[in-house]
N, C-alpha and C positions, 0 to 999 in steps of 0.2 A: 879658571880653576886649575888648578895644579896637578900631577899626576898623582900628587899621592893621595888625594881625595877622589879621584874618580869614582872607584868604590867601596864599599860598607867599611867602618875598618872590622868588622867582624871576620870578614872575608880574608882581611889582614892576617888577623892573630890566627887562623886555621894553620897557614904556614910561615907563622911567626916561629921560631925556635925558642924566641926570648920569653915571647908571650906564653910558652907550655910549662904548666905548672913541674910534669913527671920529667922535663929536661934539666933541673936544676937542680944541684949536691948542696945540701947544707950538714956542716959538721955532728948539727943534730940530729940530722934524721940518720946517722952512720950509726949499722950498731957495732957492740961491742966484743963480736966473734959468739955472742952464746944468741945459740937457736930461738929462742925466747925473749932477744931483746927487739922489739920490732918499734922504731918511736914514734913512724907513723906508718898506721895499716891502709891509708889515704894510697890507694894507685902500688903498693907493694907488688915488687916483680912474683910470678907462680912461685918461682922454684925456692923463696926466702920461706911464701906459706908454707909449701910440701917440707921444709926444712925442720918445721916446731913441730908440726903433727906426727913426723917420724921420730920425731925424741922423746915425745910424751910417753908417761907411764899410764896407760888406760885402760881400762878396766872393761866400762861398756863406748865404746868407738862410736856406735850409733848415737847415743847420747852427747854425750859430749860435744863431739863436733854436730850435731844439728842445727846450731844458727848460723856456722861457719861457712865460708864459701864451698860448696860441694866441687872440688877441682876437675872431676874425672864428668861428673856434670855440666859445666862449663866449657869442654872444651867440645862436649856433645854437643850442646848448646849452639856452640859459636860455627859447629861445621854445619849442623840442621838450617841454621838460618843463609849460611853461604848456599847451600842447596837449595831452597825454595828464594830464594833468588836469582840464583842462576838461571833456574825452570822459567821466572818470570819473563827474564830479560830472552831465551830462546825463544820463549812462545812470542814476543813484541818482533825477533829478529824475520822469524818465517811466516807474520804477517805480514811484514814489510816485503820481502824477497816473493811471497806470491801474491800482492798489489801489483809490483814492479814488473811481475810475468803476465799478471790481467790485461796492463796497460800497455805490455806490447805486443800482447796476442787476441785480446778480444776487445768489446766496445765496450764504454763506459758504463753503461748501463752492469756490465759484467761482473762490474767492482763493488755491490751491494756483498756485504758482512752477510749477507742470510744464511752464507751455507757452514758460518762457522756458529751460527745460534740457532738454539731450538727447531722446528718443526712448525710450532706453534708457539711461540711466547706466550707466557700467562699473562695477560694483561687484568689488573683488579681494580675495579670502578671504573671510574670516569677519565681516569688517567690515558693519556693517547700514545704510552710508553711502559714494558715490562722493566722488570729490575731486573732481568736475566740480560734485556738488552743493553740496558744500562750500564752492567757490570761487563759486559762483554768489551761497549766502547771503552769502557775505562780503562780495562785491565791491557786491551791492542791497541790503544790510543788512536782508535780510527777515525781518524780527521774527515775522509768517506763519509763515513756513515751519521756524522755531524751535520754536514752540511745537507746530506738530507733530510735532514729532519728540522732544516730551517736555518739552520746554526745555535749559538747560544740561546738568542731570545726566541725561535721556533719550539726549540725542548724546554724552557722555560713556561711557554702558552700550553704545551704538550702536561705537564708537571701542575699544571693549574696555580703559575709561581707569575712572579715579574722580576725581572733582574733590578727594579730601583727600589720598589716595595717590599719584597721577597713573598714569602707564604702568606696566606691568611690570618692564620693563628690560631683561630678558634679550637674549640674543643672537639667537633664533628672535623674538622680540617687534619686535627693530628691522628685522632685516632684512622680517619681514612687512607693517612701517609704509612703511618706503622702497619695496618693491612696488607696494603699493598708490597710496597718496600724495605717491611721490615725498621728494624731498630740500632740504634751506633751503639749495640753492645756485642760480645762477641765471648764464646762459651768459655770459661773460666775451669783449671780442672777444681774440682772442690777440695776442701782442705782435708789431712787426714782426720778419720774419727778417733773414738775416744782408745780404742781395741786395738787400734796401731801404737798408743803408746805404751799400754799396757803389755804386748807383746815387747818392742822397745828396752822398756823395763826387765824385762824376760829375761832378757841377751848378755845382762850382765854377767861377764865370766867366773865372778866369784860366787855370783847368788847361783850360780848355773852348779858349780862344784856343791855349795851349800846344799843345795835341796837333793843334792846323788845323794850326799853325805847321811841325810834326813833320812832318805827312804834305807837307804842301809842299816842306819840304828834302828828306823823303826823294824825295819823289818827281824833284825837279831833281839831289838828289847822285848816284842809278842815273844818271840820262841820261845826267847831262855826265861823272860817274865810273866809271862803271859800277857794279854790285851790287854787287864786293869789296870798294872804296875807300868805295861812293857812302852806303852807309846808317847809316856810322857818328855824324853829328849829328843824323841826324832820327830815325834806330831808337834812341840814346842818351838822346834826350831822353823819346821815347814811353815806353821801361824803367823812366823814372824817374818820368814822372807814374802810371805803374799802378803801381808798389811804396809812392807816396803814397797813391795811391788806398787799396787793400788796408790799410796801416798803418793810415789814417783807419779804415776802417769796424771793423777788428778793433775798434782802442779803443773808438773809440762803442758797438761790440754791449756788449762786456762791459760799459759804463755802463749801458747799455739794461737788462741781465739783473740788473742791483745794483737799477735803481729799480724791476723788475717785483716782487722779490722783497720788498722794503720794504714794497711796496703791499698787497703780501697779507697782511703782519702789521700793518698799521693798522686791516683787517677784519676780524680774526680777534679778536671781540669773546668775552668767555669768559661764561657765564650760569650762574644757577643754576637747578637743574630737580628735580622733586622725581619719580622714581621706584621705584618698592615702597616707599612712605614715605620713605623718604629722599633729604634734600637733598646732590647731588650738583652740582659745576660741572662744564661743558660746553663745549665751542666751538659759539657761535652757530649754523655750520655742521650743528653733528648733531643741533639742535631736531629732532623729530618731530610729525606729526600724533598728539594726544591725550595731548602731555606735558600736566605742570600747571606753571606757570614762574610762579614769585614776582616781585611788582614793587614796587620802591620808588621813588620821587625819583631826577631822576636817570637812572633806566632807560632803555633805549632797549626800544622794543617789538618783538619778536625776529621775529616772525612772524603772519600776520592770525588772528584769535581771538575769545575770549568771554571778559568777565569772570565771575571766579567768587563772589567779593566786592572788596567798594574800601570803604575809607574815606576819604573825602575824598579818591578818586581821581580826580584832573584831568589830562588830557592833551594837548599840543601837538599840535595837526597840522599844524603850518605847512609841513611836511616834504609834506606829500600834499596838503594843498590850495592851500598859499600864500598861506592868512590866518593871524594870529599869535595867534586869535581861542582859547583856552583849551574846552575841552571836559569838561562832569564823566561820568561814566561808571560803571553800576551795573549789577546783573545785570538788571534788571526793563525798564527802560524803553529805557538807550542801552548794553547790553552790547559792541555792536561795537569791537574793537581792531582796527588797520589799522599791518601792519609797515613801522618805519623810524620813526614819530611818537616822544616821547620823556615819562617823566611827569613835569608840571610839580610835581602838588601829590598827597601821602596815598601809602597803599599797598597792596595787594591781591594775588589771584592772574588768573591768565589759563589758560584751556584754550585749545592751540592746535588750530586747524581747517583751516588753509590753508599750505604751506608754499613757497619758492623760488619757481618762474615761475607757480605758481597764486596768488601774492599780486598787488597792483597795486604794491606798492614792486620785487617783483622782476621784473615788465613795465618799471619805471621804470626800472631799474640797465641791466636787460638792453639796453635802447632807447639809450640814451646811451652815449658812450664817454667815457670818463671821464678827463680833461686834468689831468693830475698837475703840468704847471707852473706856474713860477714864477717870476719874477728876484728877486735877491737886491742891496742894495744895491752890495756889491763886485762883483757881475758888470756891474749899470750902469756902474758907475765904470771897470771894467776898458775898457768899452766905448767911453769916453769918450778913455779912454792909446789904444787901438783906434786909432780914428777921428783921433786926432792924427797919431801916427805914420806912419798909411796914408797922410794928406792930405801929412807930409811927402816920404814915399816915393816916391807919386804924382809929384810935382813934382821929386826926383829921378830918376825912371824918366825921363819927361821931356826933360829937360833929359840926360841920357845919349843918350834916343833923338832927340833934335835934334842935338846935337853932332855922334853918330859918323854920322850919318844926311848933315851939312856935311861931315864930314874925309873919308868916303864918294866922295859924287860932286865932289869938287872933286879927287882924288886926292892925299889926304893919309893915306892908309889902308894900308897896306905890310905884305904876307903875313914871315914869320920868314926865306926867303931877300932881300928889301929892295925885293922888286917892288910895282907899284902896283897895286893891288887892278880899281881902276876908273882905264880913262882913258876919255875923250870921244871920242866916237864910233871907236873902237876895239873896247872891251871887247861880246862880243855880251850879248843881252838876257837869255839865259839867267843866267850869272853873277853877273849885276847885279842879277836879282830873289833869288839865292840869298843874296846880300852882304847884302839891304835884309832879306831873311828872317832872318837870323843876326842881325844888329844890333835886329831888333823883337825876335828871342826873348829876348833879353839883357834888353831894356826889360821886355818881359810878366814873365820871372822876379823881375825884381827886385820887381816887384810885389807877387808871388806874398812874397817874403820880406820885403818891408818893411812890409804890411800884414798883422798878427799875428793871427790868424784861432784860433789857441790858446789866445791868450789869455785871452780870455773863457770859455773850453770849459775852461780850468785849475778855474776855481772849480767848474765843475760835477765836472770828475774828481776836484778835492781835498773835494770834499764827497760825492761816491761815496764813496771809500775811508772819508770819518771816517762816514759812518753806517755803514758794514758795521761799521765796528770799535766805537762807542756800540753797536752793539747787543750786541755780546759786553761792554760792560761797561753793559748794563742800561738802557738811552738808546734809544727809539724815533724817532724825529724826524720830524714831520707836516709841518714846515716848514722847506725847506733854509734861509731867510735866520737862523734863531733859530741856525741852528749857525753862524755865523760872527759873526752878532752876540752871542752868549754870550762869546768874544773880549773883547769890547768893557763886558761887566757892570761895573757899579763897586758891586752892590747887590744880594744878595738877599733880599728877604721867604720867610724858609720858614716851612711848621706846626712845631709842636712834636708833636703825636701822630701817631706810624709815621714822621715822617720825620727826628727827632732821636733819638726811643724808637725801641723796639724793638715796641712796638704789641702786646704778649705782656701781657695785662691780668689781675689777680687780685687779688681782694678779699684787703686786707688787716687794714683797721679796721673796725670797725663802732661806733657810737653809736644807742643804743635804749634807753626807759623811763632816762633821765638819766643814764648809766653806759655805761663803756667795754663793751662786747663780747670776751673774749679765752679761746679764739680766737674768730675772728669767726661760725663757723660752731656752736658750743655751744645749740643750743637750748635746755637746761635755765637756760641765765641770760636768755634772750628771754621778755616776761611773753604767756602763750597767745595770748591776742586776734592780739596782734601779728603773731606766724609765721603763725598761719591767713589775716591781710591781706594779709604778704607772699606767700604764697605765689599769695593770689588775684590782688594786682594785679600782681605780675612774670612773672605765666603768661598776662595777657593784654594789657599793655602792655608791648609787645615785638614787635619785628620778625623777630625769631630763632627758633630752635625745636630742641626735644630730640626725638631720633632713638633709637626704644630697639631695639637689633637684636632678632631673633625668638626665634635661637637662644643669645641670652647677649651677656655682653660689655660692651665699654664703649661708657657713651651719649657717641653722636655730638650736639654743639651748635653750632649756625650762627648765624652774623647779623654784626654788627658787633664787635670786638675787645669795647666794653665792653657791650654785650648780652649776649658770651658769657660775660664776668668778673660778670655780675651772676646770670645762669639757670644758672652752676654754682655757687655761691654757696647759690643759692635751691635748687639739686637735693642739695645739702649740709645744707640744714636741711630735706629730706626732701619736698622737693616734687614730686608725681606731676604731670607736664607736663599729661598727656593726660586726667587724671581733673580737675586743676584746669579746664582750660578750659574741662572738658566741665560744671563746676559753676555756669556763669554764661554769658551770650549780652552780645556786645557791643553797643549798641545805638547809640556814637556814637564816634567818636575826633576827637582832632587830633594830628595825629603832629608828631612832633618836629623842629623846625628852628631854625636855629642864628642866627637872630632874638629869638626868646622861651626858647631853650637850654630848653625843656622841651616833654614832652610827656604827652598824656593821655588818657583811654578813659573810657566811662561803660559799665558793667554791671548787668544787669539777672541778679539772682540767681533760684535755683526757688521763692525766697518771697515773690517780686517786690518785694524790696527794692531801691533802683538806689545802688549803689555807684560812685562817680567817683573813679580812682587818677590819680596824678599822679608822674612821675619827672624830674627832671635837674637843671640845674647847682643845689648844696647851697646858698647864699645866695640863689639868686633864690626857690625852692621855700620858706625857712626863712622868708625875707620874707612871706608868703603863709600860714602859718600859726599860727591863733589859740592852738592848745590842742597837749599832745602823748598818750601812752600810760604812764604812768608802771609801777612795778617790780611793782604791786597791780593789772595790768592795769584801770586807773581812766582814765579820760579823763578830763584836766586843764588849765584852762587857763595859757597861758603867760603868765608876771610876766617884770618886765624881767631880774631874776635869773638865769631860765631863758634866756632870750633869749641875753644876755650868754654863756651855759656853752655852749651851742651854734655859737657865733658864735666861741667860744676854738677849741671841738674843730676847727671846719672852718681856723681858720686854724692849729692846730698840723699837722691834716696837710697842710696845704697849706706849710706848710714843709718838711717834709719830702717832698717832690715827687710829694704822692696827687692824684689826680683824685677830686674831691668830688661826690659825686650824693646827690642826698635824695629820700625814698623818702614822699610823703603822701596819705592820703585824704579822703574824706570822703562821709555821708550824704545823698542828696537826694531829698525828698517827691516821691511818683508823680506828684502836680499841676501839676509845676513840669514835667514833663518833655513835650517836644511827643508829641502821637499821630499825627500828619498826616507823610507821606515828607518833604515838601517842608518843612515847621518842622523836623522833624528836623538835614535836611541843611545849614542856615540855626542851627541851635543852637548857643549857644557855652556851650563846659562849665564850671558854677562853678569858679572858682579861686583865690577868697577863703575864710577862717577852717575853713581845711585840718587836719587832725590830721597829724602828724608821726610813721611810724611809725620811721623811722630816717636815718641818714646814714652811708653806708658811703666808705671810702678805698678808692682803687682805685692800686696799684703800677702803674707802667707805666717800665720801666730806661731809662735814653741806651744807644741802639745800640755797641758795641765801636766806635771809631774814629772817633768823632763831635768829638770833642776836637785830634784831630790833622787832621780834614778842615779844621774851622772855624781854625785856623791857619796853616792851606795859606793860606785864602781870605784871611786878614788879611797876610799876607807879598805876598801877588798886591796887594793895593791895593783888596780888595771887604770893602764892612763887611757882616756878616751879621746879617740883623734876626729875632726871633722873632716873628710874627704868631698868635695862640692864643687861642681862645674858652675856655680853663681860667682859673680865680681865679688874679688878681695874684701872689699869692704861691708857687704851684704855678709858674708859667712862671719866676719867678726861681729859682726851685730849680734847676730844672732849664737856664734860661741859664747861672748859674753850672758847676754840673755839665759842662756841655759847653763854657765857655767862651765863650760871647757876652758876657757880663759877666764884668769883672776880678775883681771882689770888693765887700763888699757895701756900700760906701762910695761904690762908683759907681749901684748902686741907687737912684737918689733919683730924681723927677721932675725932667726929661721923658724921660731915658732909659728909665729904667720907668714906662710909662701905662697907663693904662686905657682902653679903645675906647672910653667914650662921655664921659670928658674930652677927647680928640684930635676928637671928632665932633662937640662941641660947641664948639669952640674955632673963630672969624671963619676963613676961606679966609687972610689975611697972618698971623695968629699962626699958623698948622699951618703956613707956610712957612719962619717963624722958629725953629719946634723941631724939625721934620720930621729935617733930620741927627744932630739926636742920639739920637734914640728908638733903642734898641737891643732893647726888648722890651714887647710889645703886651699886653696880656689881656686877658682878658672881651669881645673884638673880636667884631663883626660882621663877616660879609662886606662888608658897607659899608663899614666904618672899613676893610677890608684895602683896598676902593677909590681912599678917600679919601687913604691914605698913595699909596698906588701913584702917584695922579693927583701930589699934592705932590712926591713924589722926582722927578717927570719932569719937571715946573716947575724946578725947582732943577737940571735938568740931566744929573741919573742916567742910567745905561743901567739900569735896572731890571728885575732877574727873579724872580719870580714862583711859589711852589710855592700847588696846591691841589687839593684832592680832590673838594669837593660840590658841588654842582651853584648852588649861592648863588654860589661863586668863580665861575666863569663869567666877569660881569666884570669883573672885576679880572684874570687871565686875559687877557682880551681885551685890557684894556687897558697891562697891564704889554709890555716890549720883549720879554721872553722868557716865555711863561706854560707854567710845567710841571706838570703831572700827575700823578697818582700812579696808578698803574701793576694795583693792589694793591685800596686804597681811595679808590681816586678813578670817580665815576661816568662814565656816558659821555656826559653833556651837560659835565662839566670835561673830558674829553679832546678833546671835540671842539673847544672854547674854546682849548685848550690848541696850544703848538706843540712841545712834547718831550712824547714819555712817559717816567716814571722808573719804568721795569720793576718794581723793587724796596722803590720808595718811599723809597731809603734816601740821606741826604745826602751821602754820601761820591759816590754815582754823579752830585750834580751838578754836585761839583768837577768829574769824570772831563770832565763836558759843557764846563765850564771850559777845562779844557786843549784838545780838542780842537776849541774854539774860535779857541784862541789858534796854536795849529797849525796852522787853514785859514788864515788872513791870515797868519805867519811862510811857510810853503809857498811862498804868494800872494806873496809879497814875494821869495822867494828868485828864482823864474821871471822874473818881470820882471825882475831885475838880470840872468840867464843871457838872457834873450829879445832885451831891449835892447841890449845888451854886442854880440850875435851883429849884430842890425842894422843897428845907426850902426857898427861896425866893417865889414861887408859893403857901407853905401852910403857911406861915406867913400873906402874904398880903391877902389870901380869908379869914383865920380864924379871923382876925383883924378888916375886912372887915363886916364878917357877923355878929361878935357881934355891931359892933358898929354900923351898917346904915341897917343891914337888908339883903344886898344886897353883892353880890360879884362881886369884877370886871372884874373877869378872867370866862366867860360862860364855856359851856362844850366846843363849836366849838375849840376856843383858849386853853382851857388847854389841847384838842386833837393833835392840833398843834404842841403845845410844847412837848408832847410825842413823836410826831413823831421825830421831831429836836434831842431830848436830846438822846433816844433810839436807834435809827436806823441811823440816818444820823452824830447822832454826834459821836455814837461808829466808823465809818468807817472811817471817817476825823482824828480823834484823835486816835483812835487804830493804825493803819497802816503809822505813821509816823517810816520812817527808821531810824537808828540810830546814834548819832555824838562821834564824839571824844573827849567831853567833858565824856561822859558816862567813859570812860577808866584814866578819872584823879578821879575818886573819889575811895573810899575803895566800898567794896562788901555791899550788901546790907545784914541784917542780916536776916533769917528766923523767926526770932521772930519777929522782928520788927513790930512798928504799921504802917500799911496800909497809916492810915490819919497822917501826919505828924505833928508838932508844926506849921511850916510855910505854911502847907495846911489848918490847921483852920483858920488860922490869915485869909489865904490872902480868905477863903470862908464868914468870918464875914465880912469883908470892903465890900466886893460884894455884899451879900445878904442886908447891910446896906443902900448901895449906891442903889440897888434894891429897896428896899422899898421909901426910900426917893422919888425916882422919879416917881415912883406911885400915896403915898401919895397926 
């Protein structure tokens, strides 16, 4: 094995340069010297945000930026959580330092944890363990206090658990656990009520000036008018700012109660848990104390615990410590799991010990409040129209209140019967301050209306509504900007397995002893040797598992789609799960990642023979092996003959759209293998002059309507790429099949590549082919990097489908990085900025559209916003010079606040979206906002406006 497989390549990209999305300049993402051009808000340095929010013209601050990243919160944020880490990691330091003093100044016995726990532990029920103790081991990582208590499987009997089984299950079993132990939830601050927005509302600085203005009139129109006459302009006005008021906060709640509710399904991580033997998934939420919970790559760690076994299990804890410093972890020596970390490398189980606010991750969540903002590039931008039109407003408020403020006191000012409002020392002071009062509210409104305070708050409501509505078609959204820049896609890199298929996997071909298999499952045509190898090394290389119920029935099999299509396969030529594994002790693995597309196990049999199986992609595997099984069960070595016959099989199924796996082992001398833990863990398992026990085809169908999405997307102006670690020829199968490819004439190179031609090819040739590549194979996560990086060079808005935890980044670095919902890990989710529920391609057209829908929304408001305003500040400016007088009072231009801001963002934002959206090309990220035929058609309005004023 080479060096640079030794480890995950996840572990790779951590300090990969090439592999970080935020290390790479593209022209595009440059802006253009104005504060407000941001083209991607994806990983923006602070000081570009604090750049636009200091330029903005705003009115109420609090509002406005409420969905936005809270800066001076975040950097509270990020010192609180360095704090309560640092606490953790001291309190782990001056355990260890008074063990170290125990053990050289008093006897063993010395070394019991008691004096750092309770008194008395609470112990509840029948359990032979408190959760105080529990939490204590966990949180000191007291290896001590472990071993007295049996080790693993001693607190396991303690826990009323088994480490093969796990818990019991039942309904008397859980609720006894949650008793005792508590629950994997951890206290949430609650959202604000409804009186916090309403206050909110409050703060607005014009409505704030307004309502002084209010109690002023009213208070001079009683005196000089009395109560009947006197309170109709200043009670009129106040009526009107609290029905603002009240509209504002209702909207904002119900925003407020869209993104509470989104948030808890970003959480709401699903696991699987094994028990009474069977593996069952879960919502993260109902882990318990003394489940047994499986882990693979990928995994996020559910809750703090104990390994039960790991092969070549490594884990992150950059999450808890805040080094990025990789951890290996085994039952003996570093068993402690710590919830929230995630596993970089291998796979194993975990007994959990610790759950919700008795863990340090759930101290962690609990302590922090957790700032769900963001901006989005169109909200900057909006901010920037904002800030324009305020600044023109401003200067027409202005110049309104200069004029009428002149026409005023010179007496050119004439109430509707033709008197002079104000003469020189005539008029008493009373009226005079009421005249100046009435002429400033006029000014303050127009404020209030010319400075577009909704505008910005559209994108947030038109992107409320489209995730409510993505989620009912399967679309989770981690990141508001990916839903409006999805709009904008001209590109997507999807998988081809589960998200073009159907991911519904079964063995169809088989190739063993030089001869077809048919059916694939006939043992009497398999030469003996053979079925008894398969059976041993597919019952122990394997991340899955057969579940045989008690009382009958049919076996339950888990794991990955082709996991399950290979162990029922294997339970079809008569393989007992539980009696095989129990025939042979693993003694090394390297599990399978989609670098080296295989994986392998070393077994140590009852005859202490050591067996080393080998499974994955059919040509890498077939490459690798010398000899194969022939029909006389003979081991035989392979001639180029042989070569050539197997190298046919895999490429006819691979025309016909099978996924190829090859199935080899081989013998290895006891001397060869280390004895020592640490050689062990250090071993790299032979994987040269392999015996070859078969090659099986695995059916995997195109999804119903994959054919009709991908034509949506080609009529839209987005070319869709297949990205796929299957043989060259399996992915054209199936591109054709679904129509990424026309027919098989367009199959030629560079359209059709291979991941490690595209990877080896200079950084300016990948920029010369990069547009025509229409379908990848044999690809690494690298290569899916390396196009991604390329299409964005070239200009793309590029989006992004991936499941394993190697995507990550690419992920990261694509404009849109999506997920798979299904089989996608949660170190890709969390890279990711959509989740696709379903995994299924048609839901990312759905994302598509309802991209194009937030910016068509976005576009329709500002022609209705603007229209309202330069028609509102034209006819009062017009007005006041020329008659003194304006037509539109404060009451009515309050009105029309209300309308244009509040009620017309929610009418107009939250229109769904049509099929007209998906015949035009992608919208450009440069593009201007206001269009040529948005001005047009905003003059004939504001024209026709005035006219009928006039």
């Amino acid at each position: 094995m080479g060096e640079d497989y030794k480890t995950s390549p996840y572990r790779r990209h951590r300090s990969d340069p090439e592999a970080r999305g935020s290390s790479r300049d593209y022209e595009d993402d440059e802006d253009d010297g104005s504060p407000f051009s941001i083209a991607r808000t994806k990983s923006a340095p602070l000081d570009q945000l604090r750049r636009w929010r200091q330029a903005a013209l705003v009115l109420n601050a609090s509002r406005r930026f409420r969905y936005t990243l809270d800066l001076k919160k975040e950097e509270e944020r990020k010192e609180l959580i360095a704090k309560i880490r640092m606490h953790a990691q001291v309190i782990r330091a001056a355990v260890l330092f008074q063990e170290a003093g125990n053990g050289l100044n008093a006897p063993v016995s010395a070394k019991s944890p008691s004096a750092k726990l309770p008194s008395s532990p609470t112990r509840i029920g029948e359990f032979g363990i408190s959760a105080e103790e529990l939490a204590a081991m966990s949180r000191e990582h007291d290896l001590s206090f472990l071993q007295q208590n049996g080790g693993i499987n001693g607190l396991a009997k303690k826990l009323k658990s088994d480490t093969e089984t796990g818990a019991p299950g039942d309904e008397t079993d859980q609720i006894n656990r949650k008793q005792a132990f508590g629950t994997n939830t951890y206290p949430r601050k609650k959202g604000r009520n409804f009186w916090t927005f309403v206050w909110e509302a409050c703060r607005d600085t014009t409505l704030i000036i307004l309502m002084v203005a209010a109690a002023a009139s009213l208070a001079l129109g009683i005196k000089t008018e009395g109560i009947k006459e006197g309170w109709y302009d200043g009670g009129s006005i106040a009526i009107a700012v609290l029905i603002v008021i009240i509209f504002t906060a209702v909207s904002d709640y119900k925003q407020s109660l869209q993104f509470q509710n989104l948030n808890e399904e970003k959480h709401n991580i699903q696991m699987e848990v094994v028990r009474g033997g069977r593996r069952i998934k879960v919502s993260i939420f109902e882990l318990l104390v003394g489940d047994v919970v499986p882990l693979k790559i990928g995994d996020q760690v559910p809750a703090d615990g104990l390994v039960i076994f790991g092969h070549s299990l490594a884990i992150d804890e950059s999450s808890m410590t805040g080094e990025s410093k990789i951890v290996n972890k085994d039952p003996t020596k570093s068993p402690f799991l710590m919830s929230g970390c995630k596993v970089a490398d291998g796979y194993g189980s975990m007994l959990i010990t610790s759950v919700g606010i008795n863990t340090e991750w759930g101290l962690l969540m609990a302590s922090i409040s957790e700032d769900n903002g963001e901006e989005t590039p169109l909200q900057v931008r909006l901010n920037g129209v904002a800030t324009f039109i305020g600044i023109a407003g401003l200067a027409v408020a202005v110049a309104v209140l200069i004029i009428l403020v002149v026409r005023f006191f010179t007496g050119h000012t004439v109430d509707p019967q033709g008197r002079r409002q104000f003469q020189a020392g005539k008029t008493k002071i009373g009226p005079a301050i009421d005249g100046f009062i009435k002429i400033f509210t006029v000014a303050v409104t127009i404020v209030v209306v010319a400075v577009p305070e909704g505008l910005p708050l559209a994108v947030t409501l038109t992107l409320a509504y489209s995730m409510r509505k993505m989620m009912a078609d399967k679309a989770l959204v981690r990141r508001l900007s990916a839903c409006e820049t999805m709009g904008s896609a001209t590109t997507i890199c999807s998988d081809k397995t589960g998200t073009l298929t159907l991911n519904q996997m079964t063995v169809v071909e088989v190739y063993a002893g030089v001869k077809k298999i048919d059916p694939p499952d006939n043992t009497s045509l398999f030469p003996p040797r053979v079925i008894s190898l398969l059976r041993e090394g597919i019952s122990q290389n394997t991340t899955g598992s057969v579940f045989v119920p008690e009382g009958g029935g049919a076996l339950e099999i888990s794991g990955s789609p082709t996991e399950k299509a290979i162990l029922q396969w294997a339970v079809n030529l008569g393989m007992d799960f539980g009696a095989a594994r129990s025939d042979s002790v693993i003694i090394h693995a390297f599990p399978f990642n989609s670098e080296k597309k295989r994986g392998g196990v070393a077994l140590k049999l009852s005859n202490s023979e050591i067996h080393v199986h080998w499974k994955g992609a059919a040509e890498i595997v077939l490459a690798s092996c010398a000899s194969y099984v022939d029909v006389d069960d003979n081991v035989v070595l392979m001639d180029e003959e042989k070569v050539s016959y197997f190298k046919k099989a895999i490429e006819d199924m691979a025309v016909g759209s099978l996924r190829c796996v090859a199935i080899a082992y081989k013998t290895c001398e006891m001397e060869k293998v280390p004895t020592s833990d640490e050689e062990l863990d250090n071993w790299q398992l032979p994987e040269e002059d392999l015996i070859l026990l078969a090659i099986v085809g695995i059916k995997d169908p195109c999804r119903p309507g994959v054919r009709d999405a991908v034509q949506l997307c080609v009529d839209a102006g987005i070319k869709v790429r297949m990205v796929t670690g299957d043989n060259v020829q399996t992915a054209k199968a199936i591109a054709l099949e679904c129509g990424i490819l026309g027919s098989d004439v367009n199959a030629t190179a560079p359209t059709l590549i291979e991941g490690k031609a595209f990877r080896e090819m200079t950084e300016s040739h990948r920029l010369e082919v990069v547009d025509k590549i229409s379908v990848m194979g044999r690809s690494s996560p690298n290569d899916k990097l390396l196009l991604v990086q390329a299409l964005r060079r070239k200009g793309h808005v590029v989006a992004v489908t991936g499941d394993g935890t190697n995507d990550a980044p690419a992920l990261n670095e694509a404009d849109i990085g999506l997920a798979m919902g299904i089989q996608g890990t949660e170190v890709a989710k969390e890279s990711s900025d959509i989740i696709i529920l379903d995994d299924n391609f048609s839901s990312v057209v759905k994302v598509v559209r309802w991209g194009r829908s937030v910016y068509a929304n976005i576009q329709k408001f500002i022609q209705f916003q603007l229209t309202v305003n330069v028609a509102a500040l034209i006819i009062n400016v017009v007005a006041a010079v020329s008659s003194g007088n304006v037509p539109l009072n404060a009451v009515q231009l309050l009105w029309v606040n209300l309308i244009m801001d509040t009620l017309g963002a929610l009418a107009l934002a939250t229109e769904p979206p049509t099929d007209h959206l998906m015949r035009r090309p992608p919208v450009g990220r440069r593009e201007p906002l206001i269009t040529n035929i948005m001005w047009r058609n905003l003059m004939i309005q504001v024209f026709y406006n005035f006219v009928l004023t006039a």
